[in-house]
C-alpha positions as CSV (number, residue, x, y, z in Angstrom):
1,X,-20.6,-18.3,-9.4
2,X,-22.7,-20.6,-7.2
3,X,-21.1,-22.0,-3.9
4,X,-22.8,-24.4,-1.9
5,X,-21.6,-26.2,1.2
6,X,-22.3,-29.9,1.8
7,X,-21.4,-32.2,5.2
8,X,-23.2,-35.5,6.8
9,X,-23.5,-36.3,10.9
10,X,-25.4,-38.8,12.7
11,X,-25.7,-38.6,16.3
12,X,-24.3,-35.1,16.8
13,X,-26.3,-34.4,20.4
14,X,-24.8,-37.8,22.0
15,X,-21.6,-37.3,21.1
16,X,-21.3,-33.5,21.3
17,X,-20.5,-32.5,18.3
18,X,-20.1,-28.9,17.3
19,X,-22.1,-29.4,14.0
20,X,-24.4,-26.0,14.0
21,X,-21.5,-23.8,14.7
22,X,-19.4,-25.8,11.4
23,X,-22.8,-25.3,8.9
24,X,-23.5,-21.7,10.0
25,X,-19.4,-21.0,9.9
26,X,-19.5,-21.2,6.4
27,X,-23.7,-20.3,5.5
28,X,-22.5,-16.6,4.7
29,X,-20.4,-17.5,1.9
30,X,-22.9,-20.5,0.4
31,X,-26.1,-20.3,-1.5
32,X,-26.8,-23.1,-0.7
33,X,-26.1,-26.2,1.5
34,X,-26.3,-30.0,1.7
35,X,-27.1,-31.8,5.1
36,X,-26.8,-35.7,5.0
37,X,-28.3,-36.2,8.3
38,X,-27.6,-40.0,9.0
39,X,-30.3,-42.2,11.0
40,X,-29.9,-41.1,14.8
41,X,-30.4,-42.9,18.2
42,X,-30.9,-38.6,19.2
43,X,-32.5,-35.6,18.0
44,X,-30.3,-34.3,15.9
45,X,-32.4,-34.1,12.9
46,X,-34.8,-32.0,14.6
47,X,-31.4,-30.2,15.8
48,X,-30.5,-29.5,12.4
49,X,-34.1,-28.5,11.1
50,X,-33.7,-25.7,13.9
51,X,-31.4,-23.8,11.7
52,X,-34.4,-23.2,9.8
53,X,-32.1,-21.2,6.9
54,X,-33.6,-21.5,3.3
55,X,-30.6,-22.4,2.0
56,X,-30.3,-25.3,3.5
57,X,-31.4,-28.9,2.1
58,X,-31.8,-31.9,4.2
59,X,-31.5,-35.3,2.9
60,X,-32.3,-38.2,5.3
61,X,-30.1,-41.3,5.0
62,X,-29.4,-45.1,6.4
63,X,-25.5,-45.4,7.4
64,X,-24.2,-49.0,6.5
65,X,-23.4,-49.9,9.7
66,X,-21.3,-53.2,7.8
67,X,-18.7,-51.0,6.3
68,X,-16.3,-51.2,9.4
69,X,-13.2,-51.5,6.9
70,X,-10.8,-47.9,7.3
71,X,-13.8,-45.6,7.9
72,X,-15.7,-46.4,5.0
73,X,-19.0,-45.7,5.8
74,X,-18.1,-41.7,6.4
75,X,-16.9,-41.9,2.8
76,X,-20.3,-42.8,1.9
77,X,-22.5,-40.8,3.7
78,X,-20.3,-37.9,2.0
79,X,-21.0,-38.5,-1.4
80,X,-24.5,-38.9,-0.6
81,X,-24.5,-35.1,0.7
82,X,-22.4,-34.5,-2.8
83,X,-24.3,-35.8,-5.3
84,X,-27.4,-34.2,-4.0
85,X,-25.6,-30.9,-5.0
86,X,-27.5,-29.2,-7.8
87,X,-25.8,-29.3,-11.5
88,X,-25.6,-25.3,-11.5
89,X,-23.4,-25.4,-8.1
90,X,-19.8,-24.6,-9.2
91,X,-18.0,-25.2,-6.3
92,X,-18.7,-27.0,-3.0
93,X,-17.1,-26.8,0.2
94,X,-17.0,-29.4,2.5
95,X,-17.3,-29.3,6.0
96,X,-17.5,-32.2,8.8
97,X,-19.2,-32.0,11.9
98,X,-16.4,-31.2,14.1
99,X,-14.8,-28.5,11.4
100,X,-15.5,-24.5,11.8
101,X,-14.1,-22.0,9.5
102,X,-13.2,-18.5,11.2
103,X,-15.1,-16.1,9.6
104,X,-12.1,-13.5,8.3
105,X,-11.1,-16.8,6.2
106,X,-14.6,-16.5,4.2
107,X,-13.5,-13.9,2.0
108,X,-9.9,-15.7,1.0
109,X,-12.1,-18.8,0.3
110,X,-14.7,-16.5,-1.8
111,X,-12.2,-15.2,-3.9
112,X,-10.0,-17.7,-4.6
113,X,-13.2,-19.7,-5.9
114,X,-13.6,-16.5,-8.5
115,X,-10.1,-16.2,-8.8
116,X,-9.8,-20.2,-10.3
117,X,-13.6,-20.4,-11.6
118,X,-12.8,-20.4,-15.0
119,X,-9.0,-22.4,-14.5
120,X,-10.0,-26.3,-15.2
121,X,-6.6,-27.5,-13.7
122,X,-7.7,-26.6,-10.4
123,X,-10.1,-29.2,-9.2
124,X,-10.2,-27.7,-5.4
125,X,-8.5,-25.5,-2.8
126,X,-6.2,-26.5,0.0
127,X,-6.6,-25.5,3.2
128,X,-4.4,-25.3,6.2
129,X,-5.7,-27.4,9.8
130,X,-5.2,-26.5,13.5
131,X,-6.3,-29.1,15.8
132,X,-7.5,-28.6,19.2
133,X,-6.9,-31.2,21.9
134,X,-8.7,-31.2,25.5
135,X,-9.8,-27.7,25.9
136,X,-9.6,-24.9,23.5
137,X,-6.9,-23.1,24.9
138,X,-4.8,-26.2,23.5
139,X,-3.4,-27.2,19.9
140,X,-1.6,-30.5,18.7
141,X,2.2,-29.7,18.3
142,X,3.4,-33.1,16.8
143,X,3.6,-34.6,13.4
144,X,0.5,-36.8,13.8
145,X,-1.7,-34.0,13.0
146,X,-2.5,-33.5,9.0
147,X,-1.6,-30.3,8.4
148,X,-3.2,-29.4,5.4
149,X,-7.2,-30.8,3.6
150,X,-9.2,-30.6,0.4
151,X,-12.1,-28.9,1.5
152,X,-13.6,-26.6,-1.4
153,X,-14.2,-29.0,-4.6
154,X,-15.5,-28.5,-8.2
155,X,-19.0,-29.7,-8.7
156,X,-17.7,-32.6,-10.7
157,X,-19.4,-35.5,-9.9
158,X,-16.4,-38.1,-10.9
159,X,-14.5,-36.2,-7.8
160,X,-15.5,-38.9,-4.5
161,X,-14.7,-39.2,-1.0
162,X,-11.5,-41.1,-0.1
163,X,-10.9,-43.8,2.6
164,X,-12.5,-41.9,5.5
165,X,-13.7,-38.8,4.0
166,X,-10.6,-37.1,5.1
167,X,-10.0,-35.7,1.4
168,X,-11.2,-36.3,-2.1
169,X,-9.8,-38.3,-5.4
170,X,-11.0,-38.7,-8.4
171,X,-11.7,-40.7,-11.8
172,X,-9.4,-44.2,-12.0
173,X,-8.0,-42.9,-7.9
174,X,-6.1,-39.9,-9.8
175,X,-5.1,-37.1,-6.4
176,X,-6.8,-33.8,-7.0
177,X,-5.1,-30.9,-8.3
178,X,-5.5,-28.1,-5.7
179,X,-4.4,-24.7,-5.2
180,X,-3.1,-23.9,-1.3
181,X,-4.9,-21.2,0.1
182,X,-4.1,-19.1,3.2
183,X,-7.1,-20.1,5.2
184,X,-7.5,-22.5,8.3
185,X,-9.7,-24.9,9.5
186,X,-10.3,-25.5,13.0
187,X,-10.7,-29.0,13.8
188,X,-12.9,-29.4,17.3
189,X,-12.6,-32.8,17.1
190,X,-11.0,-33.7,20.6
191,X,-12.7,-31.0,22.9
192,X,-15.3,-32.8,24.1
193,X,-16.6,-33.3,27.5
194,X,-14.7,-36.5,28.7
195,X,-17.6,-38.6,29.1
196,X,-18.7,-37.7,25.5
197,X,-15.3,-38.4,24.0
198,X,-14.7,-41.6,25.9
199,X,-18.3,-42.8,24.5
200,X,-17.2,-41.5,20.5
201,X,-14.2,-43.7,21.5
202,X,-16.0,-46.7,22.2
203,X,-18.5,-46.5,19.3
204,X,-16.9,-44.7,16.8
205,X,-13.7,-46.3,16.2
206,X,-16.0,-49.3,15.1
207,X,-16.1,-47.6,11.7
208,X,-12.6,-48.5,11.5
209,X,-12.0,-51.4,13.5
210,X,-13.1,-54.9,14.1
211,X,-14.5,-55.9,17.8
212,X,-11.1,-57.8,18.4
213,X,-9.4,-54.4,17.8
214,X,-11.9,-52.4,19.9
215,X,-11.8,-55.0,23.0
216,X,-7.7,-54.9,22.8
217,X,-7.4,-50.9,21.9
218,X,-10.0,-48.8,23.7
219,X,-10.3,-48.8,27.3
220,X,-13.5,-49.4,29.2
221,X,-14.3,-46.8,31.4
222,X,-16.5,-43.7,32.2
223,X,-14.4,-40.4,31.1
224,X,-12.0,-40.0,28.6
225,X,-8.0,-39.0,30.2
226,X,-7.0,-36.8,28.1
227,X,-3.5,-36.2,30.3
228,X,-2.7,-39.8,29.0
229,X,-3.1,-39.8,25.7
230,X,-1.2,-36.8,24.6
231,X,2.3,-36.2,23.2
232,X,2.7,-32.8,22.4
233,X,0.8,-29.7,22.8
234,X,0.7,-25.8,22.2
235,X,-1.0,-23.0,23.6
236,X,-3.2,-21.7,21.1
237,X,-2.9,-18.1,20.7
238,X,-5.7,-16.9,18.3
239,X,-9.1,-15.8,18.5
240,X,-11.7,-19.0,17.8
241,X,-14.8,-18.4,15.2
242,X,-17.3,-16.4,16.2
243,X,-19.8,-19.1,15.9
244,X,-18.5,-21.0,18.8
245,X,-18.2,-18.2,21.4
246,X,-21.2,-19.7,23.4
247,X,-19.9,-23.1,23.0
248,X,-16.6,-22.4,24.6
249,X,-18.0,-20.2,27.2
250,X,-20.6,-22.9,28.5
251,X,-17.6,-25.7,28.7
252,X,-17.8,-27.8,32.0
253,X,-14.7,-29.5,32.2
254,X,-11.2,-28.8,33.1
255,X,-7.9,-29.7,31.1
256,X,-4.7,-27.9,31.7
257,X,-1.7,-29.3,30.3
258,X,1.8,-27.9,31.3
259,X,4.0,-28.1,27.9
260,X,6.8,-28.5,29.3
261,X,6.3,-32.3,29.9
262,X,5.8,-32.5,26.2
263,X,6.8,-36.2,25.0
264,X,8.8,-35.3,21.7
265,X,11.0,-38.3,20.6
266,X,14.0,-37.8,18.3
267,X,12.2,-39.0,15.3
268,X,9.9,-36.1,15.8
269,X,12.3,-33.7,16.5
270,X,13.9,-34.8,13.1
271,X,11.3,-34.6,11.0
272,X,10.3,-31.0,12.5
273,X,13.8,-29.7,12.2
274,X,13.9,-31.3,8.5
275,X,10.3,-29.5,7.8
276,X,11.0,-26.2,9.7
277,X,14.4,-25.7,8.3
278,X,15.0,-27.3,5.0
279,X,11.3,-27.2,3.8
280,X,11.1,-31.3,3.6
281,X,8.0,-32.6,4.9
282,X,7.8,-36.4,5.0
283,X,3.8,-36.6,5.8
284,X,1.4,-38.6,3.2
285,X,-0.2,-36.3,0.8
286,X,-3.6,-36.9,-0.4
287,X,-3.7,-34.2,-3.4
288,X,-1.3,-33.0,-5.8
289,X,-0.8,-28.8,-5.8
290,X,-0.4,-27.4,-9.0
């Protein structure tokens, strides 16, 4: 059984992204591994060349900076990384630049990939999400958060990258038929330092907006608040990867959030008390589980 990891990132320096700690997360399980390192206004393709692993491939690519429609472009870039994957790969797990997988998950992922090598229903494996918001002694507590992503996929090359590269579909837009599997991903997504995430703000969300959105939506100004824009939060309670230990220990900013001023309306209390207690879950789901 072959496994090999694939992922893109452009710009992973400016905007802070936590792209080393996400490839080497997953490295021990992979034998091999697809970077789609987009074309940079930083160094991050020296950055990534630093990892100096032999498993890992680099492929250099152009993002089409025109494909501002829903997040297209990240779609794109991820099949590039995809189809670069060798024919005798059987599975591939996908991992985006802001995604780490603890390491006592590698060996659920490992053998579930063994356990459904041979079981051509299964195009890919589920896996659960926590997100962190501010800091990383924080989680998002609400029902805006996904919950749950395709992230390990047969090497099938009619499977492509949906809408924004959040999951996969496949053929005529057929939904994946996925097994769930008892490991989490960690999204890092929004712990940033504020000036990072309030420049990823302002540049970003043009992969999914038009300038008349942006001017209207996203505020001009130096720092992301990260106070204001939250609903609902957790204290996170875990133990992070391994991989990120220097990461977290060399953050230079401050968030604490008390969660007792946690802004939960009555639709979201309904929908948790519906989920929690009578297993109905009312969330958009972007894969079918078989």
């Amino acid at each position: 059984m072959k496994i090999t990891g694939f992922t893109f990132i452009r710009n992973a320096l400016k905007y802070d992204y936590p792209i080393l700690e996400a490839i080497q997360s997953i490295l021990p399980i992979c034998d091999a591994f697809v970077v789609a390192v987009g074309n940079s206004d930083d160094d991050t393709l020296k950055w990534i060349q630093s990892i100096d692993n032999q498993k890992i491939t680099i492929i250099e690519t152009i993002w089409d900076d025109s494909l501002r429609v829903g997040g297209r472009v990240l779609a794109a870039e991820t099949d590039k990384a995809f189809q670069a994957i060798s024919a005798n790969t059987d599975w591939a797990i996908y991992i985006q630049g802001d995604e780490v997988i603890h390491e006592k998950y590698l060996s659920v992922l490992h053998e579930n990939m063994k356990r459904y090598l041979n079981d051509r229903s299964v195009d890919g494996l589920l896996l659960n999400y926590v997100h962190f918001y501010g800091s990383y002694d924080y989680v998002g507590a609400s029902s805006g958060w996904y919950d749950r992503e395709i992230r390990v996929i047969r090497n099938d090359k009619n499977i492509y990258s949906y809408k924004d590269a959040q999951g996969f579909r496949k053929y005529n837009d057929k939904k994946l038929s996925v097994k769930p599997v008892e490991a989490f991903v960690y999204h890092y997504g929004w712990v940033k330092p504020p000036k990072a995430m309030q420049q990823k703000q302002e540049n970003f969300g043009k992969y999914w907006h038009d300038d008349e959105w942006m001017n209207k939506n996203v505020v001009k100004t130096t720092e992301f608040d990260y106070a204001s824009n939250v609903h609902a939060l957790a204290l996170f309670t875990g133990t992070h990867p391994a991989v990120m230990a220097q990461r977290i220990q060399t953050k230079n900013w401050k968030f604490d959030y008390d969660i007792a001023f946690n802004r939960t309306t009555f639709k979201e209390k309904c929908k948790t008390f519906c989920k929690r207690y009578l297993g109905l879950d009312f969330n958009h789901k972007n894969y079918k589980i078989v």
